[in-house]
C-alpha positions as CSV (number, residue, x, y, z in Angstrom):
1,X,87.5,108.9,107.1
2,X,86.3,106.2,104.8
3,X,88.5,104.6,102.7
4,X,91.5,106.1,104.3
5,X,94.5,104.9,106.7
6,X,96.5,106.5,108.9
7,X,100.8,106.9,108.5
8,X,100.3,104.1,111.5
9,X,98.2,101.7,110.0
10,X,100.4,102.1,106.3
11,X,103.8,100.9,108.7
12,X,102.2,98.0,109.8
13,X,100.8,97.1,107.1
14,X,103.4,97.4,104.7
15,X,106.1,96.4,107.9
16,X,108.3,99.5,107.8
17,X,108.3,102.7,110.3
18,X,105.9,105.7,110.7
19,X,108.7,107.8,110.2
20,X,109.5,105.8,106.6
21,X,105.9,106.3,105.8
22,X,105.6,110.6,106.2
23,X,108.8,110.4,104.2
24,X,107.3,108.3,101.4
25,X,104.2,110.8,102.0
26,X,106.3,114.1,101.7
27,X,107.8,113.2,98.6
28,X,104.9,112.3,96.7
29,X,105.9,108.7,96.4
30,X,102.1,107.5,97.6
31,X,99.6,108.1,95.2
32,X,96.4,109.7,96.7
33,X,97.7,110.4,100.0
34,X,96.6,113.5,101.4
35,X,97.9,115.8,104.4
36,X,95.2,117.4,106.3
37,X,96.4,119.7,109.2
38,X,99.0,117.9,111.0
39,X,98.4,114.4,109.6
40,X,98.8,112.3,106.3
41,X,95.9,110.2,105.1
42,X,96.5,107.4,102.7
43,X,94.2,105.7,100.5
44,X,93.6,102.3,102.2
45,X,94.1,100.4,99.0
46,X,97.3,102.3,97.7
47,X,100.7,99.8,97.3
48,X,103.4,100.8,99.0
49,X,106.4,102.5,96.6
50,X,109.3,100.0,95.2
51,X,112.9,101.6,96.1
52,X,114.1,101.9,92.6
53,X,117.5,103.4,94.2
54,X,118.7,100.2,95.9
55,X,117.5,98.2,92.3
56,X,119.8,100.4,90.3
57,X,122.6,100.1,92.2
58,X,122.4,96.4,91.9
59,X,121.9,96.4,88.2
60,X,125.1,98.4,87.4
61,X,127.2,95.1,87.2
């Protein structure tokens, strides 16, 4: 599809696993992505989420 990448294409591009990506994917944390049968799709021009988990922990100094 146009204007779309696949879970593959989104962990290379934004260097971390497919596995990472479904996961983002699953729990709404990619805006516009889209699960069609068996597969995600993912906007091709969509930013990969910040872990705001792993900044809060930090900031609790």
């Amino acid at each position: 599809m146009n204007g779309y990448i696949t879970v593959q294409e989104a962990a290379v591009k934004w260097g971390i696993t497919p596995r990472q990506v479904q996961i983002l994917c699953k729990t709404n944390r990619i805006d516009g992505a889209i699960r069609m049968s068996r597969i995600w799709i993912i906007p091709e021009h969509a930013e990969k989420p910040t872990n705001n988990k792993r900044k809060a922990a930090y900031n609790n100094d």
